[in-house]
C-alpha positions in Angstrom: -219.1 -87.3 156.2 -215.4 -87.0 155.3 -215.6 -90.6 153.7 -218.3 -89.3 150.9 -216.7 -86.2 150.4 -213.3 -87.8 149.5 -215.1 -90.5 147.8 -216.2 -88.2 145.2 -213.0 -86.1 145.1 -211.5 -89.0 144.1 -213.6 -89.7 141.0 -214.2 -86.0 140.1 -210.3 -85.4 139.6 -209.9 -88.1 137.5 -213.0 -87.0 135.7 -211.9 -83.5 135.1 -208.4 -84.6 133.8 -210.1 -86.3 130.8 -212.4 -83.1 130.6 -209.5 -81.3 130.1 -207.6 -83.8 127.9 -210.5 -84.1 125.7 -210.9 -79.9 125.3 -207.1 -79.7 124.6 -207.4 -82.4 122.3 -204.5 -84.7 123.2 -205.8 -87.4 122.3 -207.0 -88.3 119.2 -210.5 -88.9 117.7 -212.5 -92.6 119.0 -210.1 -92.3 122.1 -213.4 -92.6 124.5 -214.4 -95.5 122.4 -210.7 -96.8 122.8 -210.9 -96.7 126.5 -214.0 -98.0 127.0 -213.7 -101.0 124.6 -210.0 -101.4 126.1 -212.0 -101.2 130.0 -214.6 -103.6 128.8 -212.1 -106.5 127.0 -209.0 -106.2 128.6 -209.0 -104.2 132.6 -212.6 -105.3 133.7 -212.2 -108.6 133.3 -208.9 -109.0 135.4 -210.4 -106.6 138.1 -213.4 -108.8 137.8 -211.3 -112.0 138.5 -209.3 -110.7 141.2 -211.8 -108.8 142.9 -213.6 -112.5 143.1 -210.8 -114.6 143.7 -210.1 -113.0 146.5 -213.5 -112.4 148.4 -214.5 -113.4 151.4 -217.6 -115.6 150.2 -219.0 -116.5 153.2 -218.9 -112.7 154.3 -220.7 -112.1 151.2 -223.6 -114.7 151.2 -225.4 -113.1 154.1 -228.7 -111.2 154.5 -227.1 -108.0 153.3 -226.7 -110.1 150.3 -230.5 -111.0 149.8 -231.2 -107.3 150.6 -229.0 -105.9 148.3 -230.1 -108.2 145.5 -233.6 -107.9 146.1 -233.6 -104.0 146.2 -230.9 -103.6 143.0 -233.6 -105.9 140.9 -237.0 -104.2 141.9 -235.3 -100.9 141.1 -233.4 -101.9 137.5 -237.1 -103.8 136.7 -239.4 -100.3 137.3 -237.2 -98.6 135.2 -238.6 -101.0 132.3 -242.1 -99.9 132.2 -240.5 -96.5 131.6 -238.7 -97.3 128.7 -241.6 -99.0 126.5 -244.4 -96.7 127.2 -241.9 -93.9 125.8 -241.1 -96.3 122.8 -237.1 -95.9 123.6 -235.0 -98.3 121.4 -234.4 -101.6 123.5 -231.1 -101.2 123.4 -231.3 -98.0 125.3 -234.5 -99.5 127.5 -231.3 -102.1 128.9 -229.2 -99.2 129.5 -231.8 -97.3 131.2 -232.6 -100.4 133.5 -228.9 -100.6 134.3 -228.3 -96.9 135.1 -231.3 -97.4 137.7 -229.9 -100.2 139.9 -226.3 -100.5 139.0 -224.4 -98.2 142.1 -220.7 -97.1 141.9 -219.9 -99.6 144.2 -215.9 -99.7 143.3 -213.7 -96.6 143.2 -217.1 -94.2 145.0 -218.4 -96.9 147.5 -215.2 -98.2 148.8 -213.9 -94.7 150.3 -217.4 -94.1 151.4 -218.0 -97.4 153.2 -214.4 -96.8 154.7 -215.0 -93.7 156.8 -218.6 -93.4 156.5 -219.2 -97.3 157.8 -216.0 -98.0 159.4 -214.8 -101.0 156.7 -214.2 -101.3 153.4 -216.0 -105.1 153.8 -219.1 -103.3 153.9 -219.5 -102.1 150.3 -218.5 -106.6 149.7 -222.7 -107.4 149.3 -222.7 -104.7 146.9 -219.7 -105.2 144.8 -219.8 -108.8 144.2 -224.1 -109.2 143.2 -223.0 -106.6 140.6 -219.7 -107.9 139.1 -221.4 -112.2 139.6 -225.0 -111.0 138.6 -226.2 -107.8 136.6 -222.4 -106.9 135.0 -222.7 -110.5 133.1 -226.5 -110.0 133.0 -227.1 -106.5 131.2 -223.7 -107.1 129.1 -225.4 -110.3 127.7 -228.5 -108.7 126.9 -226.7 -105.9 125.2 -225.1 -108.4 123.0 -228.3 -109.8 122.0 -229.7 -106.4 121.2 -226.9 -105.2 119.1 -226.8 -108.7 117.1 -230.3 -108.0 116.4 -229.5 -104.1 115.4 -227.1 -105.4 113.2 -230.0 -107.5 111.1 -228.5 -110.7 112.9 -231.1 -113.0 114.8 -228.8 -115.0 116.8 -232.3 -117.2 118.4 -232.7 -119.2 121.4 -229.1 -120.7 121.3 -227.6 -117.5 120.1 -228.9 -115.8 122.8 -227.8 -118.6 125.6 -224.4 -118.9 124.0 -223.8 -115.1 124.1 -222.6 -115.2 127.6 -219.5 -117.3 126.2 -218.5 -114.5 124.3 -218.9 -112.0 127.8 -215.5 -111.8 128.7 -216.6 -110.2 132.1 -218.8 -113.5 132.6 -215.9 -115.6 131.6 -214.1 -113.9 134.1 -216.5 -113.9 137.0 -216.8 -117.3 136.8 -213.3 -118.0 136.7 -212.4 -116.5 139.6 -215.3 -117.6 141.9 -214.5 -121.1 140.7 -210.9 -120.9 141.7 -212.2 -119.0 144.9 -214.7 -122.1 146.1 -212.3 -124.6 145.2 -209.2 -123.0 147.4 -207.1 -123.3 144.3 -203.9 -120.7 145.1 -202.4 -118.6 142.2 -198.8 -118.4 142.0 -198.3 -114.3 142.8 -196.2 -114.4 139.5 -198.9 -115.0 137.5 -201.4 -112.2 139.6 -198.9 -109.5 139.3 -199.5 -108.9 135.6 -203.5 -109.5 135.8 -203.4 -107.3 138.9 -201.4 -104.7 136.8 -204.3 -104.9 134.0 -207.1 -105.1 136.5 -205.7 -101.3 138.3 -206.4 -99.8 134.7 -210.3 -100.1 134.4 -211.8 -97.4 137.0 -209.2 -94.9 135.6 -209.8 -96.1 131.9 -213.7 -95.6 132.9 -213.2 -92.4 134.6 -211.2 -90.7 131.9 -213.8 -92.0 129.0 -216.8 -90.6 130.6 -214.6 -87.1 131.2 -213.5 -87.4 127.9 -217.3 -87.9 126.8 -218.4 -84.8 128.7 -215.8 -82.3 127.1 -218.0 -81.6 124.2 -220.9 -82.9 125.2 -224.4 -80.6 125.7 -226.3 -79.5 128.3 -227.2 -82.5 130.4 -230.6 -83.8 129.5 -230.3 -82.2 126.1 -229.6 -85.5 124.1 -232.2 -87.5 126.1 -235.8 -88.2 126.5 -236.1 -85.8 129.7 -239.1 -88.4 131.4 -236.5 -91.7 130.9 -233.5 -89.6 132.2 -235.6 -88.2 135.3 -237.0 -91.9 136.0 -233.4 -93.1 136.3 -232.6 -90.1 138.7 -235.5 -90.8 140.9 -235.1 -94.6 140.9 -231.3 -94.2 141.5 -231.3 -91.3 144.3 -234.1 -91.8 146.0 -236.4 -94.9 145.2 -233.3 -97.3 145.7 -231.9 -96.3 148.7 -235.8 -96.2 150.2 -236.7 -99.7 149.0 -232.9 -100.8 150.4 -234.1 -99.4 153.8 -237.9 -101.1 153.3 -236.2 -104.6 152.7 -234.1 -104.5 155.2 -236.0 -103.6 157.8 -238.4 -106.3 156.8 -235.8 -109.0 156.7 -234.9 -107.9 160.9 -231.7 -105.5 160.1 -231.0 -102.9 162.4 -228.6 -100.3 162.9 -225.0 -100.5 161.0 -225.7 -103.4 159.3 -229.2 -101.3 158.0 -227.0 -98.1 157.4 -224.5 -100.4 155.3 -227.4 -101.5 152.4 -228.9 -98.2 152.6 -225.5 -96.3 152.2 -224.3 -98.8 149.5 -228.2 -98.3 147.8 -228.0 -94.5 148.0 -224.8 -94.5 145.7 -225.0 -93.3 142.2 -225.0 -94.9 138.7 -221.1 -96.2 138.2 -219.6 -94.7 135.4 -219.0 -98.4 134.1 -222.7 -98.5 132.9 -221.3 -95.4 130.0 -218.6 -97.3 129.2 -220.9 -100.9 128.3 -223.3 -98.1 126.4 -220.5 -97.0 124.5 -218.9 -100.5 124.1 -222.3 -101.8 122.3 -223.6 -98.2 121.7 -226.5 -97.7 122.8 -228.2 -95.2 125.1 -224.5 -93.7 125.2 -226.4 -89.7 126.0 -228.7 -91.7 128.9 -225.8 -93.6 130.4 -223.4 -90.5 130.6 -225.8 -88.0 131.9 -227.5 -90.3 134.4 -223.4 -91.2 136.1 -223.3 -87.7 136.3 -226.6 -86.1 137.4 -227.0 -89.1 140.0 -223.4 -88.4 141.0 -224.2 -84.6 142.1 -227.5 -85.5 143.7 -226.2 -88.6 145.6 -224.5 -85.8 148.0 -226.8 -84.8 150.2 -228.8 -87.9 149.8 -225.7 -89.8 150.9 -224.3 -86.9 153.3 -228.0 -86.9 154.9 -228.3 -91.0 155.1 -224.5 -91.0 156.6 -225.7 -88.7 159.3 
């Protein structure tokens, strides 16, 4: 139980200190849009590519793995149905889809998995499908959309070379490349990536604070049935279909708990910043973090138990 508490201690602080920065007005006007694009071009990819250079990929290719994969893609795909019989822009149908399967794996699930499942290691599955798989994924198709809100039709090999111009792809593939292939970076060259890299959860965490300092009621900028659809698929569907899967595919007891646990998280606050980045469904993205983030307590206090 302590391991969730702390976990969101941790974020909430840094939360409230952009809160606060953003109602004194320190910093200037476009500074969440600053952040963000700064989290998105320049820290997330060098977290991206040393988080991967340095996991343990035969820990991660397990059934944990296929569980976690199978239950973050059913839940990001229901979310879809939701989006287009409301007649949402796409842009904010992607976001939507995103907030619904996308779990704050990093800076919430690590402390969690820490005291709440005895290792860090178990949060791994989690982490890596989402910074190899739906990070590159939902970025691309963001892309596409805006081009396409912009009047641009990039086409068929528009839309497959958009993933060269993902720096988080780029990225991801880098480092699992130089990961399989046992190549060794000099530590003189990690130090400054590794410097970079230790700026994106903070960058993230003080754009969304920043974000909420003026921002309205919760819900109040959002279709109320989209934003309720991501809560329920988030908080409780996820975690439930986690459990389902894994039961199916012969897991039983902490190695259960650990995809349920990871599955019970909420919506990363990483999913505002790509919403701000290509803007688009910015309101959905920012008050589904945060909702999911106060109901993911006793969901997550009563799963830990």
């Amino acid at each position: 139980m302590s391991g969730v508490l702390e976990g969101f201690l941790v974020i909430g602080v840094v939360v409230a200190v952009g809160v606060v920065v953003g109602r004194f007005g320190v910093l200037p006007e476009g500074a969440t849009e600053t952040l963000s694009r700064t989290a998105f071009f320049v820290a997330s990819p060098a977290l991206l590519f040393v988080t991967l250079l340095r996991a343990d990929v035969a820990r991660v290719l397990s059934t944990g793995l296929v569980v976690t994969a199978l239950a973050a893609v059913a839940v990001c795909l229901l979310y879809i149905p939701v989006g287009v019989l409301r007649r949402r822009p796409r842009g904010e149908t992607v976001v939507g889809s995103m907030a619904s399967g996308y779990l704050n794996a990093g800076n919430l699930g690590i402390p969690i998995a820490t005291y709440a499942l005895g290792s860090a290691a178990e949060i791994a599955p989690s982490l890596i499908f989402q910074l190899a798989v739906l990070t590159p994924a939902y970025t691309t198709l963001l892309d596409v959309v805006a081009a396409r809100r912009r009047g641009e039709d990039p086409g068929i090999g528009g839309a497959l070379l958009a993933p060269l111009r993902n720096p988080l792809l780029l990225a991801t593939v880098a480092g699992l490349l130089l990961n399989v292939a046992g190549v060794s970076v000099p530590e003189s060259l990690l130090q400054p990536v590794e410097l970079l890299a230790d700026l994106a959860v903070p960058a993230m965490l003080l754009a969304f604070g920043l974000s909420l300092a003026h921002a309205q009621r919760p819900g109040r900028d959002d279709d109320p049935v989209c934003l309720g659809a991501v809560i329920v698929l988030k908080n409780l569907v996820h975690p439930f279909l986690a459990w389902l899967i894994g039961s199916t595919f012969g897991l039983e007891g902490p190695a259960l708990l650990a995809v349920v646990v990871s599955a019970a998280l909420p919506t990363a606050q990483n999913v505002f910043g790509y919403a701000v980045r290509f803007a688009t469904g910015v309101p959905l993205a920012r008050d589904a973090a945060l909702i999911t983030t106060v109901v993911s307590v006793p969901v997550l206090l009563v799963v830990a138990l």
